[in-house]
C-alpha positions as CSV (number, residue, x, y, z in Angstrom):
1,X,21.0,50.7,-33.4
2,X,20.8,51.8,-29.6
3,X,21.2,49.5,-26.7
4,X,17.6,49.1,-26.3
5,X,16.6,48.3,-29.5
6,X,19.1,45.5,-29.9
7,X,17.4,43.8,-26.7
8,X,14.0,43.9,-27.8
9,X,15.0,42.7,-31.4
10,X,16.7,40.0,-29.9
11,X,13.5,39.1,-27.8
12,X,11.2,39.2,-30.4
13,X,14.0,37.0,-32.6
14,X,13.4,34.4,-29.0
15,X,10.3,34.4,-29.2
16,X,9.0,33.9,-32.6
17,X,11.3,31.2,-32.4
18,X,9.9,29.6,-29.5
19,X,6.3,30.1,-31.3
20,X,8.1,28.1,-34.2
21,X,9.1,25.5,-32.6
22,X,5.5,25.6,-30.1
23,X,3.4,25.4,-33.5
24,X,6.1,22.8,-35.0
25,X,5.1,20.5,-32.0
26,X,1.3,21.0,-32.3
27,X,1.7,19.9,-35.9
28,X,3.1,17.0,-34.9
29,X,1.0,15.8,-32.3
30,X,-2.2,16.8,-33.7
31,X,-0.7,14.9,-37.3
32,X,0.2,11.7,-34.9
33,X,-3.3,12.0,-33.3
34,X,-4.9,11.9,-36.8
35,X,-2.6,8.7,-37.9
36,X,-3.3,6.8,-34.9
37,X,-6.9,7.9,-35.5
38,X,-7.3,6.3,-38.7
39,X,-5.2,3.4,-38.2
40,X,-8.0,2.5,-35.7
41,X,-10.6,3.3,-37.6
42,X,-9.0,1.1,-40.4
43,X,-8.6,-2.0,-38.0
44,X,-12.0,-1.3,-36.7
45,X,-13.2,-1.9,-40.2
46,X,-10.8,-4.8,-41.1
47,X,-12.5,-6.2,-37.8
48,X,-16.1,-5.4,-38.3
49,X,-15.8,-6.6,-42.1
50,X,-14.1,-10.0,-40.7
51,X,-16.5,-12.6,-41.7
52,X,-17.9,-14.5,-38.2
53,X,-18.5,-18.2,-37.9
54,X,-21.2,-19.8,-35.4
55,X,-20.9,-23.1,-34.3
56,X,-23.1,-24.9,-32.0
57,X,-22.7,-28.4,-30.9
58,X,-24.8,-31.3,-29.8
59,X,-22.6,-32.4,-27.5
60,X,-18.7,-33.3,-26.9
61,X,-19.5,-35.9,-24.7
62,X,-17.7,-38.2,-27.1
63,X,-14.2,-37.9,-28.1
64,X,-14.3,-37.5,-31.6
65,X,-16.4,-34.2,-31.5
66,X,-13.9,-32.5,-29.4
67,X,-11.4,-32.9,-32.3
68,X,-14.1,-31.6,-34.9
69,X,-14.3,-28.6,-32.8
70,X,-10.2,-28.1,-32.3
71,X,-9.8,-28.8,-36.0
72,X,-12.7,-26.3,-37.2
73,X,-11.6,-23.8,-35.0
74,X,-8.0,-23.7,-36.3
75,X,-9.5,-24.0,-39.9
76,X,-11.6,-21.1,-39.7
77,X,-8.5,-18.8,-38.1
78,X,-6.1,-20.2,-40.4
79,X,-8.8,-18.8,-43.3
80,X,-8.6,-15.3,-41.5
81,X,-12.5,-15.9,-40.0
82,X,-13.6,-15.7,-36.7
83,X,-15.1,-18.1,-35.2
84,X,-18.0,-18.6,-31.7
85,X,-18.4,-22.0,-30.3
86,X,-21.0,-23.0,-28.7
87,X,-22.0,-26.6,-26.7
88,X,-25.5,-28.2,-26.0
89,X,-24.5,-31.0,-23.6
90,X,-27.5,-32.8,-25.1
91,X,-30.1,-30.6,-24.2
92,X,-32.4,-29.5,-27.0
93,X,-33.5,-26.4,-25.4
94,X,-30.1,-25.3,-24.4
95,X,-28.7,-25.4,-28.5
96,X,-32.0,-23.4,-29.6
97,X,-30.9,-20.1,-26.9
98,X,-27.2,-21.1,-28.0
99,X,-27.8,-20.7,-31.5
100,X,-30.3,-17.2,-30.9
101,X,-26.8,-16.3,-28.7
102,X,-24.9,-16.7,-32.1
103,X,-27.2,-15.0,-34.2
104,X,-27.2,-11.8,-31.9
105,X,-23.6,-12.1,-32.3
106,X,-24.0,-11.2,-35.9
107,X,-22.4,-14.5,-37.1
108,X,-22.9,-14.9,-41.2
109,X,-22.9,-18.8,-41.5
110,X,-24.1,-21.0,-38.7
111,X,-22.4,-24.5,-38.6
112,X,-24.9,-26.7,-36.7
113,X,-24.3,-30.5,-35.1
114,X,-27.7,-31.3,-34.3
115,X,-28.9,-32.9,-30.8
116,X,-31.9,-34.0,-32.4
117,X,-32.5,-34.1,-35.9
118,X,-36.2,-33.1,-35.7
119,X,-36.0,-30.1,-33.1
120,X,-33.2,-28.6,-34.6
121,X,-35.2,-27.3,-37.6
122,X,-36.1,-24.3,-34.8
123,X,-32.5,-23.5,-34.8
124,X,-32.1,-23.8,-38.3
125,X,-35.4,-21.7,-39.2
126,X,-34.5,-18.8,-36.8
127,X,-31.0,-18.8,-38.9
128,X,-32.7,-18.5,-42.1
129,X,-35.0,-15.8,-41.3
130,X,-32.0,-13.7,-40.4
131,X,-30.5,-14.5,-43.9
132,X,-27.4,-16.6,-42.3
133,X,-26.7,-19.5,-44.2
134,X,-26.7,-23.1,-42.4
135,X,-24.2,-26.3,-42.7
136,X,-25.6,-29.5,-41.2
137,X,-22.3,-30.9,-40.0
138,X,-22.1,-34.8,-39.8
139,X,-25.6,-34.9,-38.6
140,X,-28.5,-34.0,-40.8
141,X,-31.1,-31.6,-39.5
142,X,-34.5,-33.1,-41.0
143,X,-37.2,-30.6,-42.8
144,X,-34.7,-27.8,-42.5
145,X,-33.7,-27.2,-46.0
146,X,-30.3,-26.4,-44.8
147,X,-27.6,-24.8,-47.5
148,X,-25.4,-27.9,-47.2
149,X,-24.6,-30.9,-45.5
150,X,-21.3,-32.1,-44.9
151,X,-20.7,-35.9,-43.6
152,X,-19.4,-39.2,-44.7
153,X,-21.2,-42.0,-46.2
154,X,-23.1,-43.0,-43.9
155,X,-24.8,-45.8,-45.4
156,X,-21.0,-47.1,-46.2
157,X,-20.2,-47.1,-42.5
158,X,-23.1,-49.4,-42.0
159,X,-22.2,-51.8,-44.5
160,X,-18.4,-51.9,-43.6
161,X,-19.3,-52.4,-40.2
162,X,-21.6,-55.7,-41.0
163,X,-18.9,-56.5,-43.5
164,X,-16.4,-57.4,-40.9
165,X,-18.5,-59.0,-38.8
166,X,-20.5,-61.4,-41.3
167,X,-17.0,-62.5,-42.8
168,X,-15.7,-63.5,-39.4
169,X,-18.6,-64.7,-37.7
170,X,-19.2,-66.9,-40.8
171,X,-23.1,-68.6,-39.0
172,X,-23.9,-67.6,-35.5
173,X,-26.2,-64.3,-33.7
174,X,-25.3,-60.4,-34.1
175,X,-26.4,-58.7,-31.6
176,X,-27.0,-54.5,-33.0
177,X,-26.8,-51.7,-30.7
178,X,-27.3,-48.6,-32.3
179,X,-26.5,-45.0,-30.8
180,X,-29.5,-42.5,-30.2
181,X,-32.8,-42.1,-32.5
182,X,-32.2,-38.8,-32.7
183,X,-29.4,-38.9,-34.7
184,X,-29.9,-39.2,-38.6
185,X,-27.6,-41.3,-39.2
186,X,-28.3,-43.7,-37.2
187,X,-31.0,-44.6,-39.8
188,X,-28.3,-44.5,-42.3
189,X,-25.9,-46.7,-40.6
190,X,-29.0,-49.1,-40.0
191,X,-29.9,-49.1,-43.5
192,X,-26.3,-49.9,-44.9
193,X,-25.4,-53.1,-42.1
194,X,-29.2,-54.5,-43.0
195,X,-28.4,-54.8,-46.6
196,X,-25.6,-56.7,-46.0
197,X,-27.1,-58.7,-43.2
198,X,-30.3,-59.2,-45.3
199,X,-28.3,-60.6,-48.6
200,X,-24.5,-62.4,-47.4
201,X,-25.4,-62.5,-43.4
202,X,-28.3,-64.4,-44.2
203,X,-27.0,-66.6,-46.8
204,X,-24.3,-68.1,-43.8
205,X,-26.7,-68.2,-41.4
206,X,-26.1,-65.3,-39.5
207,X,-28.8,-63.9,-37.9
208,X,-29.6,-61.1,-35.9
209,X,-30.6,-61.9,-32.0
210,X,-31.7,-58.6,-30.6
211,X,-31.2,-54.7,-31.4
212,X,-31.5,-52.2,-29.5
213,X,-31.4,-48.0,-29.6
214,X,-29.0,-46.2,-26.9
215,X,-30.4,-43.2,-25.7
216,X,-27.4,-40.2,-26.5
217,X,-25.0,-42.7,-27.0
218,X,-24.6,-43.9,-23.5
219,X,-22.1,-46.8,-23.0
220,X,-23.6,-47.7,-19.6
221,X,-26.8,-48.5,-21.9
222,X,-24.7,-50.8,-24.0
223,X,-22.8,-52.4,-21.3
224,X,-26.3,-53.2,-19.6
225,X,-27.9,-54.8,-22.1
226,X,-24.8,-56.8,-23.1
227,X,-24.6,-58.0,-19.6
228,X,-28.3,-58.9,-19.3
229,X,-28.0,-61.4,-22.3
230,X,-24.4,-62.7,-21.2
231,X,-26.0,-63.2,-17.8
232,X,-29.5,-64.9,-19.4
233,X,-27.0,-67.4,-21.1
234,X,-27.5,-66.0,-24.8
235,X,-24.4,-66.9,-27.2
236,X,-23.7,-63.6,-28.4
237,X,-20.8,-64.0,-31.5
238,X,-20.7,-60.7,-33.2
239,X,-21.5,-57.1,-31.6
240,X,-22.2,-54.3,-33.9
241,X,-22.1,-51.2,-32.0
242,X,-23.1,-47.6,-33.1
243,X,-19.8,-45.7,-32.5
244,X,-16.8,-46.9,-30.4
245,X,-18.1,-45.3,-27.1
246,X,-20.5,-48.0,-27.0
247,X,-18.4,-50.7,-28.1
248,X,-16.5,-49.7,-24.7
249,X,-19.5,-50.3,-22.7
250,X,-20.1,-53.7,-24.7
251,X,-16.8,-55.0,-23.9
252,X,-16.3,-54.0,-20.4
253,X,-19.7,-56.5,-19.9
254,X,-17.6,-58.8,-22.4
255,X,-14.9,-58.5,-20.1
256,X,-16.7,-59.4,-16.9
257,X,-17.6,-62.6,-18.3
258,X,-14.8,-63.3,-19.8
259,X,-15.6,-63.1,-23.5
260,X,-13.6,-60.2,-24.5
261,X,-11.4,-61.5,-28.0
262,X,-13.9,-64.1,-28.4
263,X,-16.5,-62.1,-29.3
264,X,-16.2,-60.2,-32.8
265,X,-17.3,-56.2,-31.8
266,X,-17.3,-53.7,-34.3
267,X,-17.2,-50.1,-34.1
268,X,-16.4,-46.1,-35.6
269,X,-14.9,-42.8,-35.2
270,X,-11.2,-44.2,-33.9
271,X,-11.7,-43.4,-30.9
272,X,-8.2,-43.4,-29.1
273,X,-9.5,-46.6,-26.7
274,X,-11.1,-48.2,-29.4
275,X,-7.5,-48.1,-31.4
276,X,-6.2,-49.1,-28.8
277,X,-8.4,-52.2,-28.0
278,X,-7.8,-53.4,-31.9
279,X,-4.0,-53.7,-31.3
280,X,-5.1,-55.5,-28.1
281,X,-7.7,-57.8,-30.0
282,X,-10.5,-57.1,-28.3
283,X,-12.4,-55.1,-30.4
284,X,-12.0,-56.1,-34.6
285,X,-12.7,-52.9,-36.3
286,X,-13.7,-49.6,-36.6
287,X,-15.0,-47.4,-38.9
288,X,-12.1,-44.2,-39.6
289,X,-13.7,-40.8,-40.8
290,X,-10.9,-38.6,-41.4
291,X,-12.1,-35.5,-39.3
292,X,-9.0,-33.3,-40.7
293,X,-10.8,-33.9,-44.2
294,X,-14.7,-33.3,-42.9
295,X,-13.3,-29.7,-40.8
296,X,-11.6,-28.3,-43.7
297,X,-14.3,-29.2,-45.9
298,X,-16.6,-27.2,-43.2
299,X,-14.4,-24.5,-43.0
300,X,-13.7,-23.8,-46.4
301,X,-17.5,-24.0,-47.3
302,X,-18.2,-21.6,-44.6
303,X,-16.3,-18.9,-46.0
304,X,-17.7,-19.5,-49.5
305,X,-21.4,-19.3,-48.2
306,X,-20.2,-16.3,-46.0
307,X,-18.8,-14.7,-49.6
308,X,-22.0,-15.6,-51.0
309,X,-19.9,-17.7,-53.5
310,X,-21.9,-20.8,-55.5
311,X,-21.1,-24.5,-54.0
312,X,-20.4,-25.8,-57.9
313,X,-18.4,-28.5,-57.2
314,X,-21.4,-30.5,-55.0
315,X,-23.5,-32.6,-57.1
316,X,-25.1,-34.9,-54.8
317,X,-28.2,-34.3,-52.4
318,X,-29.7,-36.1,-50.0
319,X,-33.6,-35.9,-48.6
320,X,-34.3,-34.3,-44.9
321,X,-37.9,-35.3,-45.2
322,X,-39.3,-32.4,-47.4
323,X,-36.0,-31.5,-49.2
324,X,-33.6,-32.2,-52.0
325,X,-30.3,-30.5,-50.2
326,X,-26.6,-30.5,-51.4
327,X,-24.2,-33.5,-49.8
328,X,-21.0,-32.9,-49.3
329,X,-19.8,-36.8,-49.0
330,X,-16.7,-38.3,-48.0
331,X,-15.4,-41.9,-48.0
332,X,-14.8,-43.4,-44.1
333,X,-12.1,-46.2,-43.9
334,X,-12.7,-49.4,-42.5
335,X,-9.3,-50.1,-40.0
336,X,-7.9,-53.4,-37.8
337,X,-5.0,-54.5,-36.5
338,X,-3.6,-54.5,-40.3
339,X,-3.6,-51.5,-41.3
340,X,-4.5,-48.9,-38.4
341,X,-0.6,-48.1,-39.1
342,X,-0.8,-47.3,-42.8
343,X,-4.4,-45.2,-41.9
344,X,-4.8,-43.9,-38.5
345,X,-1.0,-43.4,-37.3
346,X,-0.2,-42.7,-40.6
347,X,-2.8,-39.6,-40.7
348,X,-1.4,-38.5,-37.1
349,X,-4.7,-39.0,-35.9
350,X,-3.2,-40.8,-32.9
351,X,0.3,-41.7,-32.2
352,X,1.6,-45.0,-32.1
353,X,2.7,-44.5,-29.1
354,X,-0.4,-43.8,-27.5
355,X,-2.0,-46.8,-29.4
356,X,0.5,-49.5,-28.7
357,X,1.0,-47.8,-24.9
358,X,-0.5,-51.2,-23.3
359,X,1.4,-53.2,-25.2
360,X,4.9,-54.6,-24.8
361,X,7.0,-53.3,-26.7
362,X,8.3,-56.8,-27.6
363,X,4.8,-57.3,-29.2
364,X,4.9,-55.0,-32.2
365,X,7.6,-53.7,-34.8
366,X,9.4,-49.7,-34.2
């Protein structure tokens, strides 16, 4: 073979090799391209398939619901959903755009704390129509026909409440100060301290002096018309009030005029000052609803209404005013100085340490 066929032999031998190794690394890119292409694709799916939670609050001007929101919100991730929070700040205008918000959001269950239990029904309605199921949680939307509601025994809450304060205020005046008519269970927790007011409060002599109705929960509204009577010279001996925000309010006017211990005040949710004040001894009791319990239960029906999955395990109902709907009930825990260990500390709802902070050490047992 001459000279000059050896060179271009051994140029074309260069060159297809170089087109090998060109066409090897188009292969390869275009093959990466295509995985990376699909492994999108398949997250986008897993993503758009992930099932989407709405949740639109009332409020979280008290304490406790900002713990119902932490503890659905871990629930719902832990349960591999997604979920979109939403907050009223008690306006009832402001949670109907929230919850159209949601529902553009493509959410499949709507989780709803109503701000009032009437004007909700809106919210509630405009859910259905878009076929997304609806929890009422811990405050029952009225007329709705909602798929569940999920609360504690309210009437219960009530009756533990008058309990306390009919067995350690023996004869004498209860003054009532319940939280905001537009909460359903107000009329719950009404109904459960009357009958005990009306059957062993009655048989004592204890008798109810005034009641009143505190417009979204305000303590300033319970401190004000605690003072009013303290100032008019009316023996108040036992306090019920609606939730422990406005037994803060009631003994802060307690307080001022020196009454605070003396007076028998009642309370619920466990708030963290409320806790506190019952290791102090200025407030007897509250009423404990284990929100860890009521968020799962929330959570875990969400998914199963998302899945389209039957709620067989709830028997009771209870009536919004035109419907029979499905109750999810749990048992609330009356607490004092007693057993807020064994319940409360015990449950990590609050630390002891933050519970017995204004206390001496000296005065309670490590």
């Amino acid at each position: 073979m001459k000279p000059k066929e050896v060179l271009k032999l051994g140029i074309l031998i260069i060159l297809l090799i170089i087109f090998i190794f060109l066409t090897y690394l188009l292969g390869k890119n275009i093959y990466a391209n295509y995985i990376k292409k699909n492994q999108n694709y398949g997250a986008a799916v897993q993503e758009s398939s992930k099932i989407k939670i709405g949740f639109s609050l009332g409020t979280l001007k008290e304490e406790r619901w900002i713990k119902d929101r932490d503890i659905i919100m871990a629930k719902v991730e832990e349960l591999g959903a997604e979920i979109i929070v939403q907050n009223a700040n008690n306006d009832d205008q402001d949670q109907l755009k929230q919850v159209k918000y949601l529902l553009e959001q493509n959410i499949d269950v709507l989780i709803i704390v109503p701000n009032d239990l009437k004007k909700a029904a809106s919210a509630v309605e405009l859910a259905k129509k878009q076929g997304v199921r609806v929890i009422s949680y811990d405050r029952l939307v009225l007329n709705s026909n909602v798929d569940i509601y999920i609360s504690f025994d309210n009437i219960k809450v009530g009756s533990l409440m008058a309990k306390y304060v009919v067995d350690n205020v023996q004869s004498g005046n209860v003054l009532i100060i319940n939280g905001a008519t537009s909460d359903h269970n107000t009329q719950l927790i009404k109904y459960g301290y009357d009958q005990v007011l009306q059957t062993i409060g009655e048989k004592q002599g204890t008798s109810v002096m005034e009641e009143y109705w505190a417009p979204n929960w305000m303590k300033e509204y319970a401190y004000r018309v605690t003072d009013e009577l303290l100032q008019s010279k009316r023996k108040i001996d036992g306090i019920i009030a609606g939730n422990d925000g406005l037994a803060d309010g009631v003994i802060e006017a307690l307080s001022e005029h020196r009454t605070a211990g003396k007076t028998i005040v009642v309370g619920q949710d466990a708030d963290l000052a409320a806790c506190q004040r019952i290791v102090e001894g200025t407030q007897l009791m509250t009423v404990y609803k284990p929100i860890e319990k009521l968020a799962d239960a929330a959570a875990r029906t969400a998914i199963q209404l998302a899945k389209g999955e039957p709620l067989n395990n709830i028997q009771a109902t209870i009536y919004d005013g035109k419907y029979n709907v499905p109750y999810y009930i749990l048992e609330p825990i009356a607490v004092d100085k007693t057993n807020i260990d064994d319940t409360i500390i015990k449950d990590g709802f609050h630390m002891r340490d933050e519970v017995y902070r204004n206390l001496p050490e000296s005065e309670y047992t490590n």
